[in-house]
TISE-530088 format. One record per residue (C-alpha): x negated, y negated, z; residue in one letter. Coordinates in pm, whole numbers, plus 50000, padded with zeros to 5 digits. Layout:
<nodes>
+-------+-------+-------+------+
!    xx !    yy !    zz ! code !
+-------+-------+-------+------+
!     X !     Y !     Z !    a !
...
+-------+-------+-------+------+
</nodes>
This chain:
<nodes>
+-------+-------+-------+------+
!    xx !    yy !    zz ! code !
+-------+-------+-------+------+
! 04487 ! 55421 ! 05016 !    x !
! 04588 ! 55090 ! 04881 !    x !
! 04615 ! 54750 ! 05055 !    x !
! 04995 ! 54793 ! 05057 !    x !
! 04986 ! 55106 ! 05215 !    x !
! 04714 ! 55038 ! 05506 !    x !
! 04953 ! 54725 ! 05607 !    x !
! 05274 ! 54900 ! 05611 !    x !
! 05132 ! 55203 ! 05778 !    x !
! 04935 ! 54970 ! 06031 !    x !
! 05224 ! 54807 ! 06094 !    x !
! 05445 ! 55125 ! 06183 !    x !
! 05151 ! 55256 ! 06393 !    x !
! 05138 ! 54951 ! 06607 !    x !
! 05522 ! 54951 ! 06707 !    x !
! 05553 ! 55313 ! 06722 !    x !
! 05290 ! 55343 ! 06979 !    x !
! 05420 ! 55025 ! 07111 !    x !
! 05769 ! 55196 ! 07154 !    x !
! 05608 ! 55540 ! 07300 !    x !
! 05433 ! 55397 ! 07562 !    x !
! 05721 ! 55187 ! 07641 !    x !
! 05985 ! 55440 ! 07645 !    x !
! 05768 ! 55669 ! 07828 !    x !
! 05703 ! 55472 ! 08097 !    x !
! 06055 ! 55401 ! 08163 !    x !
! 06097 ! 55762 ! 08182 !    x !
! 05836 ! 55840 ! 08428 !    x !
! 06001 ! 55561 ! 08700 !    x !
! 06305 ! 55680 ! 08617 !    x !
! 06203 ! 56048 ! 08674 !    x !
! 05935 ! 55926 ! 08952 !    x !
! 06249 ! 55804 ! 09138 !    x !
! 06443 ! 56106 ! 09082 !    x !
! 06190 ! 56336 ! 09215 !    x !
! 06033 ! 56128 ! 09474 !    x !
! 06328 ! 56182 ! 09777 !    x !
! 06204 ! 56581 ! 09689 !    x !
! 05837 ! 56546 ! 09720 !    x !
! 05869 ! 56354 ! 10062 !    x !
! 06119 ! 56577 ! 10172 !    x !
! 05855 ! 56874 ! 10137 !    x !
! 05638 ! 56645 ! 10258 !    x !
! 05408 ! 56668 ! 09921 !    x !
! 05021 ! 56586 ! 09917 !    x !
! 04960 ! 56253 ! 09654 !    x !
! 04769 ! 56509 ! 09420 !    x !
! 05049 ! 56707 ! 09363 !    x !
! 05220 ! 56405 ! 09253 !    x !
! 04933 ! 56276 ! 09019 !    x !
! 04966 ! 56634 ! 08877 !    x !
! 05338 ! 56701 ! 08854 !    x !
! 05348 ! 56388 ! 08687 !    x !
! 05040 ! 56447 ! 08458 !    x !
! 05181 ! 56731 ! 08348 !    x !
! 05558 ! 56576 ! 08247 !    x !
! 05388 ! 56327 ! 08042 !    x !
! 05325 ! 56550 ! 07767 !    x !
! 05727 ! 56681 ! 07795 !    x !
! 05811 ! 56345 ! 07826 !    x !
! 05602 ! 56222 ! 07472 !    x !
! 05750 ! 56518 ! 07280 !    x !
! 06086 ! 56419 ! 07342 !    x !
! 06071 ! 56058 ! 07282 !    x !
! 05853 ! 56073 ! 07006 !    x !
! 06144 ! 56051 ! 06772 !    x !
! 06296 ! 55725 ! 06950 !    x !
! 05949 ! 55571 ! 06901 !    x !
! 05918 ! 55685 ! 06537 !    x !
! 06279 ! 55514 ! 06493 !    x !
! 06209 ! 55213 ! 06640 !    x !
! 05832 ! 55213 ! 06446 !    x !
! 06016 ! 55222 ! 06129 !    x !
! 06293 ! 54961 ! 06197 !    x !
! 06067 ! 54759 ! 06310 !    x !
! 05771 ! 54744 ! 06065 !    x !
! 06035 ! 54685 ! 05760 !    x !
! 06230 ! 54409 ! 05997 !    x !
! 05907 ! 54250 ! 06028 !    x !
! 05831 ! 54253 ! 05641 !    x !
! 06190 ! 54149 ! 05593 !    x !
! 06157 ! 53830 ! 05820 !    x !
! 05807 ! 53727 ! 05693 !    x !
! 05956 ! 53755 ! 05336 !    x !
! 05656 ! 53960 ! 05243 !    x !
! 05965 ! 54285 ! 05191 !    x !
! 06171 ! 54057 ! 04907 !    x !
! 05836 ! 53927 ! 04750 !    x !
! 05758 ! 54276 ! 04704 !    x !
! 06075 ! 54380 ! 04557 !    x !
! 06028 ! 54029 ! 04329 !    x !
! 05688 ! 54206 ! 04205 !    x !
! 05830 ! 54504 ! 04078 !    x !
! 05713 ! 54763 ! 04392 !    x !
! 06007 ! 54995 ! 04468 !    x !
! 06152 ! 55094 ! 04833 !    x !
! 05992 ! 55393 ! 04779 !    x !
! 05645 ! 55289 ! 04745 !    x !
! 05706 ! 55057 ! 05060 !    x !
! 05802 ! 55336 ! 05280 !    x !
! 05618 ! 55611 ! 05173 !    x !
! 05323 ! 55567 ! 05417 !    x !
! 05608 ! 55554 ! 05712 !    x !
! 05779 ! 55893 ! 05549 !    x !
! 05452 ! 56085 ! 05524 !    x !
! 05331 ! 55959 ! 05891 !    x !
! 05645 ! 56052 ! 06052 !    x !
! 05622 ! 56427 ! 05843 !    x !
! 05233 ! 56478 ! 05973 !    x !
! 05377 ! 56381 ! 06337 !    x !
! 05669 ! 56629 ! 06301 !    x !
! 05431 ! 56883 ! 06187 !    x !
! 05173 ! 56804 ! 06453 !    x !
! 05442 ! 56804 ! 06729 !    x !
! 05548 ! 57119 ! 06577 !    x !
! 05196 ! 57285 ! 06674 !    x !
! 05186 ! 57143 ! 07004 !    x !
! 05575 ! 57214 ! 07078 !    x !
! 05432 ! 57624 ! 07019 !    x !
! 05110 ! 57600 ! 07144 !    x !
! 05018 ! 57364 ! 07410 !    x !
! 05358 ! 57229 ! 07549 !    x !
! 05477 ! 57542 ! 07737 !    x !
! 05157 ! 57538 ! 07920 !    x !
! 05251 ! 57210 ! 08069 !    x !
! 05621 ! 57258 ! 08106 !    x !
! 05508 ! 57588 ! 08309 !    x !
! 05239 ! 57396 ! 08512 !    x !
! 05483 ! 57139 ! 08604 !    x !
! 05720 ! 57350 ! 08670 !    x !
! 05539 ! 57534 ! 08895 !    x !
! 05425 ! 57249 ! 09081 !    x !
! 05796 ! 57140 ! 09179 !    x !
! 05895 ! 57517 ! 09248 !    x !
! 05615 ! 57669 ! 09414 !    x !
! 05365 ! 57379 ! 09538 !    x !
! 05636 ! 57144 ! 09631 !    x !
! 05953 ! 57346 ! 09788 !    x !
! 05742 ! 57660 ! 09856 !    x !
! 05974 ! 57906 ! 09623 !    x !
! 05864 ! 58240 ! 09528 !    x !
! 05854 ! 58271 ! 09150 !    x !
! 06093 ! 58550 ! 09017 !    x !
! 05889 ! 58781 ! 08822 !    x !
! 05997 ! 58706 ! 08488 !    x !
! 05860 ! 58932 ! 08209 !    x !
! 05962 ! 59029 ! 07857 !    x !
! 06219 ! 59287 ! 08021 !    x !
! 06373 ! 59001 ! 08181 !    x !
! 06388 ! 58909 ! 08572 !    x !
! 06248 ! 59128 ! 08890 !    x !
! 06283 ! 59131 ! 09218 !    x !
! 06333 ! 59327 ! 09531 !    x !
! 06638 ! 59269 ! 09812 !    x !
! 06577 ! 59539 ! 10099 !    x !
! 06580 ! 59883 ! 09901 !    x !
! 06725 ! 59733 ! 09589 !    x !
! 06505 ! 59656 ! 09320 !    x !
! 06680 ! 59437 ! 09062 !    x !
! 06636 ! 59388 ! 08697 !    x !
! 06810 ! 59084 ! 08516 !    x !
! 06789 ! 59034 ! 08160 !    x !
! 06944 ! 58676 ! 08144 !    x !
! 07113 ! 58489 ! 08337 !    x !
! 07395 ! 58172 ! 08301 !    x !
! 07387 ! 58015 ! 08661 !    x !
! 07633 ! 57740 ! 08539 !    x !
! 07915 ! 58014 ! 08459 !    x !
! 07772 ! 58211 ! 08736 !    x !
! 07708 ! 58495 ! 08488 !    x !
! 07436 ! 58776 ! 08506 !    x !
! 07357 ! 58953 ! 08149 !    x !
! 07189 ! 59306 ! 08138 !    x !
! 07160 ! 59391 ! 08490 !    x !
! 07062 ! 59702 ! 08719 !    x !
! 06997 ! 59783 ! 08986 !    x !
! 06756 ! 60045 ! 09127 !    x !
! 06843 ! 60181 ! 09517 !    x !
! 06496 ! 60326 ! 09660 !    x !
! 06419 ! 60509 ! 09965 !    x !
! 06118 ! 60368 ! 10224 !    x !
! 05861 ! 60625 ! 09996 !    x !
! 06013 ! 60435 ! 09662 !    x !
! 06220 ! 60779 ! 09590 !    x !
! 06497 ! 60671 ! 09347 !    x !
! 06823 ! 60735 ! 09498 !    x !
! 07072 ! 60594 ! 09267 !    x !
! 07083 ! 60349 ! 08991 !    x !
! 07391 ! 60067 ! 08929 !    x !
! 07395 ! 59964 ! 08524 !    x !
! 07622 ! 59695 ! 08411 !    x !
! 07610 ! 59480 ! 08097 !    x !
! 07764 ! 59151 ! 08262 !    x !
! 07754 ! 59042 ! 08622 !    x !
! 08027 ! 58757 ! 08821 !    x !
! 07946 ! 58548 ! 09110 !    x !
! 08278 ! 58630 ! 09308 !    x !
! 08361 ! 58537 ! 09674 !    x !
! 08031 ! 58550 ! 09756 !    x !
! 07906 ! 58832 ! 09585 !    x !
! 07775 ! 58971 ! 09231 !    x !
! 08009 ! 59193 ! 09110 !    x !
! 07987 ! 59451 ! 08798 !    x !
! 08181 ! 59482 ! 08519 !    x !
! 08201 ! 59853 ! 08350 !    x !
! 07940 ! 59954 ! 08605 !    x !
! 07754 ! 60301 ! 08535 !    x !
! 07666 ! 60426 ! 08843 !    x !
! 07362 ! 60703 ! 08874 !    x !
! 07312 ! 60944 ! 09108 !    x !
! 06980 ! 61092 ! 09193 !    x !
! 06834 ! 61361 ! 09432 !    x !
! 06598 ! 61146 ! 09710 !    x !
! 06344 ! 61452 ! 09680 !    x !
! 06374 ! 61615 ! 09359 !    x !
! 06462 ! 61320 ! 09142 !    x !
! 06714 ! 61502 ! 08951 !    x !
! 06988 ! 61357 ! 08838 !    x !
! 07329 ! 61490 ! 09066 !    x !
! 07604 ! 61296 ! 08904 !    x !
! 07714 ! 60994 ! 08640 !    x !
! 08054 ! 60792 ! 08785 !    x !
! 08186 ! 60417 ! 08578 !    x !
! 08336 ! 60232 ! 08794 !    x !
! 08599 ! 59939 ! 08597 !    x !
! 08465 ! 59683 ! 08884 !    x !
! 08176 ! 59723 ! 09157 !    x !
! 07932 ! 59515 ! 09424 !    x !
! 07606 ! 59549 ! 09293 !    x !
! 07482 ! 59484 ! 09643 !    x !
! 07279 ! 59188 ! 09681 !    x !
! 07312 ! 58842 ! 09742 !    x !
! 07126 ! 58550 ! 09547 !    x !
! 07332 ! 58289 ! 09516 !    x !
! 07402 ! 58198 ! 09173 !    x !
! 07169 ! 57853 ! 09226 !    x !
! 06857 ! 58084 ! 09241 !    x !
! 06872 ! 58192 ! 08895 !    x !
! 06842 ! 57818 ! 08760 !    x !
! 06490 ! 57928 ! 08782 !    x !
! 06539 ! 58167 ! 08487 !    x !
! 06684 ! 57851 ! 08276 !    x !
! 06385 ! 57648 ! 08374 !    x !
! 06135 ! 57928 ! 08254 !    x !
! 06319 ! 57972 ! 07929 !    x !
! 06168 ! 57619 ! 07851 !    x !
! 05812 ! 57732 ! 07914 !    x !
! 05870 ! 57974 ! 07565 !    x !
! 05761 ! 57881 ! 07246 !    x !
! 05925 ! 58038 ! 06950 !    x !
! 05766 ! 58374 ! 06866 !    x !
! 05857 ! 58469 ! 07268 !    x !
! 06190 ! 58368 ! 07240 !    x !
! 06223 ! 58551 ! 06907 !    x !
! 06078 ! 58851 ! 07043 !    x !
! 06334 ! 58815 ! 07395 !    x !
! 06624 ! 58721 ! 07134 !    x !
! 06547 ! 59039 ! 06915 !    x !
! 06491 ! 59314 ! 07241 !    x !
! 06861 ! 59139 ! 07339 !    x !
! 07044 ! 59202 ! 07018 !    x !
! 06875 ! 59584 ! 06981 !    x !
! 06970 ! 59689 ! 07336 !    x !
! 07346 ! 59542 ! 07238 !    x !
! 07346 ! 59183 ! 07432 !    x !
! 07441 ! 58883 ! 07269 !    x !
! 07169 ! 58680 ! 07237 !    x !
! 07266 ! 58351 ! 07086 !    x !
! 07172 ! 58116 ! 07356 !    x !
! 06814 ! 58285 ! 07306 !    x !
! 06813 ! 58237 ! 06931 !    x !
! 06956 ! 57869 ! 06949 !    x !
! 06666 ! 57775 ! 07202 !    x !
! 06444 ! 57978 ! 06925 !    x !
! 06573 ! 57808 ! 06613 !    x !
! 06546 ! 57458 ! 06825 !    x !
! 06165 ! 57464 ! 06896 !    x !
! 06167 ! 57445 ! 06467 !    x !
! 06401 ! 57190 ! 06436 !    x !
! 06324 ! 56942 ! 06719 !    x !
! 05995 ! 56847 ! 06596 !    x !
! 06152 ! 56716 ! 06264 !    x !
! 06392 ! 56449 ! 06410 !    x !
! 06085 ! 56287 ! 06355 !    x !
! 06124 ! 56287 ! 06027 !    x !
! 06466 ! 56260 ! 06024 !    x !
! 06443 ! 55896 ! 06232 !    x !
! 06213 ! 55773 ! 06002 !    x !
! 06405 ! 55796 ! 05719 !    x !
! 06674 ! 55677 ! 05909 !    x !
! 06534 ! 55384 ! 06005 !    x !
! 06511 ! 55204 ! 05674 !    x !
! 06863 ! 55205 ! 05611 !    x !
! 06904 ! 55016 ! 05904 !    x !
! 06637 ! 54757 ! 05909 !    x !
! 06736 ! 54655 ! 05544 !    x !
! 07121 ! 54596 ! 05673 !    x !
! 06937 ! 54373 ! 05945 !    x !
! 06716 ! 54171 ! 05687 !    x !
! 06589 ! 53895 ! 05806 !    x !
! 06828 ! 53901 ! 06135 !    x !
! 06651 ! 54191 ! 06235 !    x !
! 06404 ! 54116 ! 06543 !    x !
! 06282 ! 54315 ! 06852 !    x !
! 06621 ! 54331 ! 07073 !    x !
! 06822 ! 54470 ! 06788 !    x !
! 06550 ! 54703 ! 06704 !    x !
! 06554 ! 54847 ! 07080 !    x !
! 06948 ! 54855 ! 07056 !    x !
! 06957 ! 55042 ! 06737 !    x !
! 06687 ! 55255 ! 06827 !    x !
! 06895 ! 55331 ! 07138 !    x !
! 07198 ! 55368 ! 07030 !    x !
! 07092 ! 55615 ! 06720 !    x !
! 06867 ! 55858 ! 06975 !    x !
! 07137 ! 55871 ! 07185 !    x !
! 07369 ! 55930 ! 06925 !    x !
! 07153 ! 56191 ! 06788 !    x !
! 07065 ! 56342 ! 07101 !    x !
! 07475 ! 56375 ! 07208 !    x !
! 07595 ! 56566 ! 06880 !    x !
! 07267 ! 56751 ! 06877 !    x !
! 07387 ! 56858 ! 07222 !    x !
! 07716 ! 56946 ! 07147 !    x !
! 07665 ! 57171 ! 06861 !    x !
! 07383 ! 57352 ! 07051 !    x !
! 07656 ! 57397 ! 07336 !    x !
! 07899 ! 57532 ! 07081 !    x !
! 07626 ! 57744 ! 06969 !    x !
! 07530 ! 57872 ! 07317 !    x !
! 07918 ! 57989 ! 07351 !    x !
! 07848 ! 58141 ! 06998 !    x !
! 08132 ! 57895 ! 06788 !    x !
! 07851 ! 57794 ! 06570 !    x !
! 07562 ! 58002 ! 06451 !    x !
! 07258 ! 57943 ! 06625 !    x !
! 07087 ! 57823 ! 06288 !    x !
! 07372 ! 57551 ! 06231 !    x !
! 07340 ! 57462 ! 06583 !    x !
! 07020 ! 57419 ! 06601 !    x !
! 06986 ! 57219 ! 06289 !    x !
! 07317 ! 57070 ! 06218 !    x !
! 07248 ! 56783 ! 06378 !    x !
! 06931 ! 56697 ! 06207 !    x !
! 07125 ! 56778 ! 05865 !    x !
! 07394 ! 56562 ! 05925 !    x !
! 07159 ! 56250 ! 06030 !    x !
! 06976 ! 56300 ! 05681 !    x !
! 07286 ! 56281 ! 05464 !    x !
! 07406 ! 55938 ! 05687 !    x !
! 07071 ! 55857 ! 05615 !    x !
! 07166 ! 55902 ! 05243 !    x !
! 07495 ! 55738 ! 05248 !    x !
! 07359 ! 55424 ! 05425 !    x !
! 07065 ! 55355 ! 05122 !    x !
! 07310 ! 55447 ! 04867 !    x !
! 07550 ! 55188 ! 04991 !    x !
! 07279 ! 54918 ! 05041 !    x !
! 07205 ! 54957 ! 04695 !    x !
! 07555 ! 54875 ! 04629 !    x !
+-------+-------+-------+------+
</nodes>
């Protein structure tokens, strides 16, 4: 590694971390103070604090890794720029390239690292904080989620959910299993889509089932246009499902995506979440290159208040249309591939346009 390189990248390491730790904690108070109003209303031990929010920190670095790359590489070429050492370089003949290529190839081997720990380590801690808040904190039962979706038992109903949409009040893939005290199936309720109406969950193109108490045979097959499916969780439980969806990594939501499309579902919210835990990790990247369009527009202006503003305003810039398409690809207007990475594809080719038109 040459001189050049082990000051640039020493440079970019110093304000990235700088910018991590700094974002980070302003997302703990601001979470801390969110949460807080909960954990004394549950009247919460100080441990389960310490490891709720022990827990988050990892969540909290994976997401803002990309705002602190941003900043990292704004910064370290701002800081060049307003030293002069950036135009005596460009006086001795060493192109942009060579300048940034220590930030471009740190901010790949951190999208590639967060990659691994997005699929390997990260659910663990979304699913222990998780379960903190739910069960340790407000004393909720866990639904039994499993690959076959959601279980759970309501008097003699037992209830299977494959998915669930608590925001449109929607169930996906549900039935319903009526049992007798000795678990003898009675009859069976089948519908592929479930509304939260006047207080109840009702069926749409219900198959109902059935079934001799004693024997088990099967005595008769009725559908039914519209039809209570008989118990009563308000729609507000099921957020639960949503929050567990975040504790997957890719191969389990490619294997929940896949069972949804082959038992006739549609699975697109599934396969955006799975196509996101790829393309998340390289907004790294993405920022990165980013950056150095911006920092040489700034020049020697550049200092550490614009770099926080532009930082800002570009993550949250990124993070609203990356937000937007992945909503349009939940209600299946996009494909889940372009929603998932449309966002990063578009910030690389403004990333393009603005070094093309510096060079102008």
């Amino acid at each position: 590694m040459t001189l050049l390189n082990r000051l640039v990248l020493s440079i970019f390491t110093r304000f990235t971390c700088l910018a991590l730790i700094s974002f980070s904690s302003i997302y703990l108070l601001i979470d801390f103070f969110e949460k807080v109003d909960g954990f004394l209303k549950y009247n919460a031990g100080l441990g389960l604090y310490f490891l709720y929010f022990l827990n988050k920190t990892p969540v909290i670095l994976s997401q803002l890794m990309p705002f602190a790359i941003l900043m990292g590489a704004f910064m370290t070429l701002a800081t060049l720029a307003r030293h002069g050492e950036l135009a005596a370089m460009f006086s001795s003949g060493i192109s942009l390239f060579s300048i940034t290529r220590p930030i471009l190839l740190a901010a790949f081997l951190v999208s590639l690292g967060t990659l691994v720990f997005n699929e390997f380590l990260l659910p663990l801690h979304v699913q222990k904080s998780n379960q903190i808040l739910r069960r340790d904190v407000q004393g909720k039962e866990d639904l039994n989620l499993k690959l076959t979706g959601v279980w759970f038992r309501e008097g003699n109903s037992i209830v299977n959910i494959l998915t669930a949409e608590p925001k449109n009040k929607t169930l996906i893939g549900v039935s319903v299993y009526q049992v007798t005290k000795d678990f003898n199936l009675v009859s069976s309720l089948e519908t592929k889509k479930a509304v939260f109406q006047n207080g109840q969950w009702v069926g749409e193109s219900v198959r109902l089932r059935c079934f001799d108490s004693l024997t088990g045979g099967l005595v008769g097959v009725k559908t039914m246009q519209e039809q209570s499916l008989g118990f009563s969780k308000d729609p507000e439980e099921f957020k639960d499902i949503a929050a567990k969806r975040e504790e997957k990594n890719f191969r389990e939501l490619w294997i929940l995506a896949r069972q949804l499309k082959r038992e006739g579902y549609d699975a697109a919210s599934y396969e955006v979440d799975m196509h996101s835990r790829l393309s998340t990790p390289f907004a790294c990247s993405i920022m990165a290159f980013l950056g150095i369009p911006f920092a040489l527009r700034g020049s020697r202006r550049a200092g550490m208040n614009l770099g926080v503003v532009v930082s800002a305003g570009v993550g949250i810039f990124y993070y609203f249309i990356n937000a937007l398409l992945m909503a349009f690809g939940y209600s299946s207007v996009l494909p889940p591939l372009v929603a998932a990475w449309g966002a990063n594809v578009l910030f690389f080719l403004l990333g393009i346009y603005l070094l093309l038109s510096q060079q102008n």
